[in-house]
C-alpha positions as CSV (number, residue, x, y, z in Angstrom):
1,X,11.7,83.5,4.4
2,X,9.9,86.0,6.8
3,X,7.3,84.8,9.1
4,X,4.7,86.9,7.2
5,X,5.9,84.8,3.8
6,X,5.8,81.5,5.9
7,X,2.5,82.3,7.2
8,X,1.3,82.9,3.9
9,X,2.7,79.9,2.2
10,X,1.3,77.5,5.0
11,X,-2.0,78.7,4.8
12,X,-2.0,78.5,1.0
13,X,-0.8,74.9,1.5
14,X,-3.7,74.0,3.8
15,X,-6.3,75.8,2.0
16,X,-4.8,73.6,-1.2
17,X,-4.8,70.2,0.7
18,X,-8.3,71.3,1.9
19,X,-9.4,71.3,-1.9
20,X,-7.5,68.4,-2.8
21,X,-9.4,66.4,0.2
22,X,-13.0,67.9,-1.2
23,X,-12.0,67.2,-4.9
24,X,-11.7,63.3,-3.8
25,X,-14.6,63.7,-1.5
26,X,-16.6,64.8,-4.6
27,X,-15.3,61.9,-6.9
28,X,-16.3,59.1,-3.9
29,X,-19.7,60.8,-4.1
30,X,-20.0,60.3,-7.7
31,X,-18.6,56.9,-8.4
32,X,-19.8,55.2,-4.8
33,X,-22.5,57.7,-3.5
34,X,-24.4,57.9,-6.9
35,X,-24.4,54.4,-6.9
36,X,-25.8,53.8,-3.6
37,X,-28.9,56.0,-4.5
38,X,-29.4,54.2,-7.4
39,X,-29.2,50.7,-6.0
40,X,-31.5,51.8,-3.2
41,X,-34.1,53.1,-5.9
42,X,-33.6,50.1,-7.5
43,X,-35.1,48.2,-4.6
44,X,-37.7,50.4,-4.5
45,X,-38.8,49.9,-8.3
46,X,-38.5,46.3,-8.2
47,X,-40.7,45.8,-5.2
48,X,-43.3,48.4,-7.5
49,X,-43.2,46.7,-10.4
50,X,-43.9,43.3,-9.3
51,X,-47.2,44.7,-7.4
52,X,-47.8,46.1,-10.9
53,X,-47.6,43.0,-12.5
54,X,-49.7,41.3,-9.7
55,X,-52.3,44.5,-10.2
56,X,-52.6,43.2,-13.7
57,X,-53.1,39.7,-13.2
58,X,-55.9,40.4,-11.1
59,X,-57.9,43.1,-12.8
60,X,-57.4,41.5,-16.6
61,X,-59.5,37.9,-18.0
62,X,-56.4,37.8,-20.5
63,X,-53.5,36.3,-18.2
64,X,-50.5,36.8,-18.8
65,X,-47.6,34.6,-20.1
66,X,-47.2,32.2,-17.3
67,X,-43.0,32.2,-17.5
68,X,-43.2,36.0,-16.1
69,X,-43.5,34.6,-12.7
70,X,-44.9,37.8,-10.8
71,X,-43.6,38.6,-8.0
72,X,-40.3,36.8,-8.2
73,X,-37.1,38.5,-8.0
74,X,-35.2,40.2,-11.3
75,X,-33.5,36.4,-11.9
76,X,-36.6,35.2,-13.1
77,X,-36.6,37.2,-16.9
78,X,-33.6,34.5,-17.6
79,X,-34.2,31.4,-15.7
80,X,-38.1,31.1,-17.2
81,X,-38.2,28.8,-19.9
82,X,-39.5,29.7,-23.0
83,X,-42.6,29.0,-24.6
84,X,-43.2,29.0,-28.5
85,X,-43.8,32.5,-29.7
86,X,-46.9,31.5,-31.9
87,X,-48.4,31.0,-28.3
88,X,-48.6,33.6,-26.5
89,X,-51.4,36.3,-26.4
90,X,-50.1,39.7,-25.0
91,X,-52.6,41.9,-23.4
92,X,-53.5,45.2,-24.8
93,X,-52.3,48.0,-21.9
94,X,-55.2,50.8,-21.3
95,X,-55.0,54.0,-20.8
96,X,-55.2,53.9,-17.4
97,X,-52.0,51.1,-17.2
98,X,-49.1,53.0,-18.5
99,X,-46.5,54.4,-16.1
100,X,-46.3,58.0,-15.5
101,X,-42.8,59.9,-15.5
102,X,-40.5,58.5,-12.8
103,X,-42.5,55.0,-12.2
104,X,-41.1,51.3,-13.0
105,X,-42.3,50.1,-16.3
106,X,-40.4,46.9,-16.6
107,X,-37.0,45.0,-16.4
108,X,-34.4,44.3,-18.9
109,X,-31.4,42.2,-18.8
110,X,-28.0,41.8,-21.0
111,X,-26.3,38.5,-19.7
112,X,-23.3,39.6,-21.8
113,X,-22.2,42.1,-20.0
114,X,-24.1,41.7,-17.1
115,X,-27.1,44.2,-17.0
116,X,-30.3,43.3,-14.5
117,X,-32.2,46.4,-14.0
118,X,-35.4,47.9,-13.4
119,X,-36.6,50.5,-15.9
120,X,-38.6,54.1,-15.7
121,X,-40.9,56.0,-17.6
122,X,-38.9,58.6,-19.1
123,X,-35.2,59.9,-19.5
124,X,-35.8,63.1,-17.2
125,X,-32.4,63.4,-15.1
126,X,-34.0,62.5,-12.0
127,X,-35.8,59.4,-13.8
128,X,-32.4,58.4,-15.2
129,X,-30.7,58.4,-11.4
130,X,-33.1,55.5,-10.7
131,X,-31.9,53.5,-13.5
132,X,-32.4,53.2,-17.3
133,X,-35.6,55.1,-18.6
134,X,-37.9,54.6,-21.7
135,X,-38.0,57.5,-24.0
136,X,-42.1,58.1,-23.5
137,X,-42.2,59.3,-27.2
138,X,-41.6,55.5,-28.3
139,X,-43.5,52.5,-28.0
140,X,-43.0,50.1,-25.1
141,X,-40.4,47.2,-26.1
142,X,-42.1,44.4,-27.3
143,X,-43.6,46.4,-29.2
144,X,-43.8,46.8,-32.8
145,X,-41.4,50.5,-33.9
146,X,-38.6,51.6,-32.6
147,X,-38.6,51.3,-28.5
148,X,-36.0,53.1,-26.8
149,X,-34.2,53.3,-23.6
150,X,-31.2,55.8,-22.4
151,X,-29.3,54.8,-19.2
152,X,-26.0,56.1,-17.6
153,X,-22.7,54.7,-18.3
154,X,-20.6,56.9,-15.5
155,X,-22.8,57.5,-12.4
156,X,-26.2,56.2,-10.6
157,X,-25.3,52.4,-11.5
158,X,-23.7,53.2,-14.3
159,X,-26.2,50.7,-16.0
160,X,-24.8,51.1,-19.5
161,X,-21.2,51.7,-19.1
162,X,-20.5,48.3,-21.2
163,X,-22.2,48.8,-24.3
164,X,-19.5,49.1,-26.0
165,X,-18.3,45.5,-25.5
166,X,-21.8,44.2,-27.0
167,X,-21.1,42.4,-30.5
168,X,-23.7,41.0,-33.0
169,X,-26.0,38.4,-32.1
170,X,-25.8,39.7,-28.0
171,X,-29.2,38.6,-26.1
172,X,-31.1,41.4,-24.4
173,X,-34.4,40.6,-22.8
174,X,-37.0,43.0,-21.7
175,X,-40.0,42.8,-19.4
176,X,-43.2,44.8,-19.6
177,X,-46.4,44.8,-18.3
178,X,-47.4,43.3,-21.1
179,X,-45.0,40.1,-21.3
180,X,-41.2,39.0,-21.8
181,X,-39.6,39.9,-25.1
182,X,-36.3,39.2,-26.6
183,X,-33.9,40.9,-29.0
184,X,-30.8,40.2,-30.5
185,X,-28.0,43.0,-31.0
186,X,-27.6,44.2,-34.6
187,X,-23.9,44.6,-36.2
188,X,-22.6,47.8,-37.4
189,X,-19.6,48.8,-39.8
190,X,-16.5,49.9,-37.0
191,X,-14.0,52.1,-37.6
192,X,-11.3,49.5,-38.6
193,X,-13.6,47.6,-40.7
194,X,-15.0,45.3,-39.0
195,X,-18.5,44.5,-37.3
196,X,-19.3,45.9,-34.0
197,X,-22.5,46.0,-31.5
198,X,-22.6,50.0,-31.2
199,X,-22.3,53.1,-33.4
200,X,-21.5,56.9,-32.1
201,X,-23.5,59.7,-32.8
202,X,-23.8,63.1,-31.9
203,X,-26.3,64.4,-30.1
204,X,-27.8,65.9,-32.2
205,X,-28.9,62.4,-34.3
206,X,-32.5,62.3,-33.6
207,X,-32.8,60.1,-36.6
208,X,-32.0,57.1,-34.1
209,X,-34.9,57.3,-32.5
210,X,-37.2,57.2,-35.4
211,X,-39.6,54.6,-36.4
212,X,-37.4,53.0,-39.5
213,X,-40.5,50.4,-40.6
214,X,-39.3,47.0,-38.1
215,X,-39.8,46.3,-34.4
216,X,-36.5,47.2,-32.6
217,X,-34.9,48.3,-29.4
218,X,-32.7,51.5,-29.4
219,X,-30.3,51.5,-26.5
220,X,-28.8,55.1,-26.1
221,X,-26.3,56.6,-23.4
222,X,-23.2,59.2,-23.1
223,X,-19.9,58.6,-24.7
224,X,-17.1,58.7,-24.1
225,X,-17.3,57.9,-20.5
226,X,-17.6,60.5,-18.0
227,X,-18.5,62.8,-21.2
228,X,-22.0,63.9,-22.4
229,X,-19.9,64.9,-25.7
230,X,-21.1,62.2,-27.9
231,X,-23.7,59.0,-28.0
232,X,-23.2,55.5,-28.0
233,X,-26.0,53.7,-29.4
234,X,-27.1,49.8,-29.9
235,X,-29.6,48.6,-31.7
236,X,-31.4,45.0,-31.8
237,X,-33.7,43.1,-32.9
238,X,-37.1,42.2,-31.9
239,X,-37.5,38.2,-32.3
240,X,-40.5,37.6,-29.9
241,X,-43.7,38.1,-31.1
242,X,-44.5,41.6,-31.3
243,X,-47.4,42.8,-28.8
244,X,-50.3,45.4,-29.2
245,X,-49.8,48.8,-29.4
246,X,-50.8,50.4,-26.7
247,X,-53.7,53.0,-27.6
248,X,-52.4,56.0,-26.4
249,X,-54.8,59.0,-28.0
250,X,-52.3,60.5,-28.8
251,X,-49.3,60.7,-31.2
252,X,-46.0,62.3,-29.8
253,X,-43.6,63.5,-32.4
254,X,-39.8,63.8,-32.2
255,X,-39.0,67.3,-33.1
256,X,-35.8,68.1,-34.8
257,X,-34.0,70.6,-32.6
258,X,-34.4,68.1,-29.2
259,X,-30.4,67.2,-29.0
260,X,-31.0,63.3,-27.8
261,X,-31.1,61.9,-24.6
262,X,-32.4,65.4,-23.6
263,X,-35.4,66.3,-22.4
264,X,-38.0,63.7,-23.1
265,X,-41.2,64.5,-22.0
266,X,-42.2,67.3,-20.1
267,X,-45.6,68.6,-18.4
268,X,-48.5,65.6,-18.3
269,X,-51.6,66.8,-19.1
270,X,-54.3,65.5,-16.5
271,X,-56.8,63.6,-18.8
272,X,-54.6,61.7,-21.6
273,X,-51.2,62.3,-20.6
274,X,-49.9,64.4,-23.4
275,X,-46.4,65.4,-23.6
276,X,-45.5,68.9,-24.1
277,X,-42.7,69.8,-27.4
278,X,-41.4,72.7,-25.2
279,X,-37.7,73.0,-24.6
280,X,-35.8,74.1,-21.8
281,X,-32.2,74.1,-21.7
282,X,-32.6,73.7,-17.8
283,X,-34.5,70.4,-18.6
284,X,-31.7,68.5,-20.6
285,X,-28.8,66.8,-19.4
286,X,-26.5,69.3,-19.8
287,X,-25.5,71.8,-17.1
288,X,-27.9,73.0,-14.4
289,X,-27.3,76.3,-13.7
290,X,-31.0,76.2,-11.7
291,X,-29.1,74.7,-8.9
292,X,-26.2,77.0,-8.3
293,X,-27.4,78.9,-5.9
294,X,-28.1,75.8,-3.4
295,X,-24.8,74.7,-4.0
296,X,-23.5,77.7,-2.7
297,X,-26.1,77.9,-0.2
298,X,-24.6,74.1,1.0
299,X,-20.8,75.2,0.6
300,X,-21.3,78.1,3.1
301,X,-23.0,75.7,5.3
302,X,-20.4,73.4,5.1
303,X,-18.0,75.7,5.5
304,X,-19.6,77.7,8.6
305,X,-19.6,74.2,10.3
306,X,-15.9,73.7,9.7
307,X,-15.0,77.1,11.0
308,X,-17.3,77.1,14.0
309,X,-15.3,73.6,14.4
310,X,-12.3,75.2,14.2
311,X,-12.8,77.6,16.3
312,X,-14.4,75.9,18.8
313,X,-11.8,73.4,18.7
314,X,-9.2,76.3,19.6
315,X,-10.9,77.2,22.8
316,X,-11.4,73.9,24.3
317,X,-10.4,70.1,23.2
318,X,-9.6,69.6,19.9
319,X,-10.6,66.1,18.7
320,X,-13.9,65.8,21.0
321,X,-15.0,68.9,19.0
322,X,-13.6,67.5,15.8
323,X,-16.0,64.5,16.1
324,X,-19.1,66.0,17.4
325,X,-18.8,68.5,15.0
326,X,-18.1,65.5,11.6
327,X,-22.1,64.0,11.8
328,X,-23.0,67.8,10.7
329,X,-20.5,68.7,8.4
330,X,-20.6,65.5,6.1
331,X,-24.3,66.2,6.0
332,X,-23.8,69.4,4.9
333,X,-21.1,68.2,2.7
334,X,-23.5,65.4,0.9
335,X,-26.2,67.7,0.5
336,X,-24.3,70.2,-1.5
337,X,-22.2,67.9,-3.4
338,X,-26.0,66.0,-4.3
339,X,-26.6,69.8,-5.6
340,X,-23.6,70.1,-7.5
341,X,-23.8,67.1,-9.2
342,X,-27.2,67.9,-10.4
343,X,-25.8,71.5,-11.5
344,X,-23.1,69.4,-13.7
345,X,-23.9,67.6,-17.4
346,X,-25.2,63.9,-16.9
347,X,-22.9,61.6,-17.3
């Protein structure tokens, strides 16, 4: 081989390896680095929703029900006993109450297969990194209709990934600002026959999140995993007392073309908190293309630090440039991949 050919062939091979390297870099980020923002929203939204709670108390004559414990930690939705349904008086939520886009609006937990998280006002991408969000077109669980909640099953937590192991008869118990409320998982004809906890859809089957006359919870998220191609969904039922309805003036409708677990809710109007019907491809969960160019913008910075590392390196001692120079390129490095995973479909 000439030296032209080897030279060629070796810096095709690093150039590879250096791919390879940012390939796995990328997947860390998603699985571990995802994960970590989530958990560290997740702190943040418990700490919120508690003061919420305690908010409540305070401002309201109707108390609420004395097993919500506010101001405990997440553990308290299943260690609080229980107290006859035919007791409890649920407050009625104003106006003024109800979460806006992004902020905790309560808790839910899934002993079975082992869900404790703190819950958002809409299914917004960015509300669905902190953890699960409510679909602001449906009433708040508890509840009577059809409440619903989307969640990842991949990245951010992945708060959902074990729906499919659910079966009939599963526990799931949900916390509002309006009291503590239990359903149990509905069965659904499976493939082979028998009864299972979960049905797929695609995602264009609005229909699941339609008011179908009872008081349910709709659970929705991506399937299969690490694919926005389909939706897994779980329905249960509502055995708690039902609460009032919140009086929101008013109604938000579902409309027919929104593919599910897309784009929510949209621009808040000032006064009643309307939600616009508008919709964006750039607003679903689908690819991003809005973020492209600082993606780029990242890579070239990421890549300028590397060579000026290089280069630098060349001229003078290796290694003591090689770790000065690593705080700045991994920042670089997580900024863009934070960019590129917002440019790719939710998962």
């Amino acid at each position: 081989m000439s030296p032209i050919a080897a030279r060629l062939v070796g810096g095709l091979g690093r150039v590879l390896v250096t791919l390879g390297v940012l390939v796995l870099l990328f997947a860390a980020f998603e699985y571990w680095g995802t994960s970590l923002a989530e958990a560290q929203a997740q702190d943040s939204l418990d700490a919120e929703f508690d003061a919420r709670l305690r908010s409540l108390e305070q401002d309201r004559s109707t108390s609420f029900d004395p097993t919500l414990s506010t101001g405990a930690d997440k553990t308290s939705i299943s260690e609080a006993p229980t107290r006859p349904t035919s007791a409890i008086s649920y407050p009625i939520l104003d106006l003024a109450d109800i979460p806006k886009p992004g902020e905790a609006a309560g808790r839910i937990l899934i002993p079975s297969i082992g869900v404790d998280k703190t819950w958002v006002q809409g299914v917004e991408r960015d509300d669905l990194r902190q953890g699960p969000g409510h679909y602001p077109q449906s009433p708040f669980p508890g509840q009577p209709g059809n409440a619903a909640i989307a969640g990842h099953r991949t990245t951010y937590g992945a708060p959902f990934i074990d729906l499919d192991k659910l079966v009939p008869g599963d526990e799931i118990v949900v916390e509002t600002l309006q009291g503590r409320f239990t359903y149990i998982v509905e069965g659904h004809d499976g493939a082979d026959g028998t009864s299972t906890g979960h049905f797929i859809v695609p995602p264009t089957a609005t229909w699941v999140l339609d008011d179908h006359g009872d008081s349910r919870l709709t659970l929705t998220a991506c399937h299969p995993k690490r694919s926005a191609a389909q939706r897994i969904i779980v329905t249960a039922t509502l055995i708690s007392t039902p609460a009032p309805v919140t009086p929101v003036p008013i109604a938000v409708q579902q409309p027919d073309s929104v593919e599910l677990d897309n784009k929510v809710g949209a621009d808040e109007n000032e006064d009643v908190g309307e939600i616009s019907q508008s919709e964006d491809f750039e607003d679903t969960l689908g690819w991003q293309p809005k973020h492209a160019g600082q993606t780029a913008l990242w890579a070239g910075a990421t890549a300028l630090v590397a060579l000026a590392a290089w280069l630098l390196g060349r001229r003078w001692r290796r290694w003591p440039i090689y770790v000065i120079a690593a705080a700045p390129l991994l920042g670089c490095l997580f900024v863009c991949f934070t960019h590129l995973d917002k440019m790719l479909p939710a998962v």
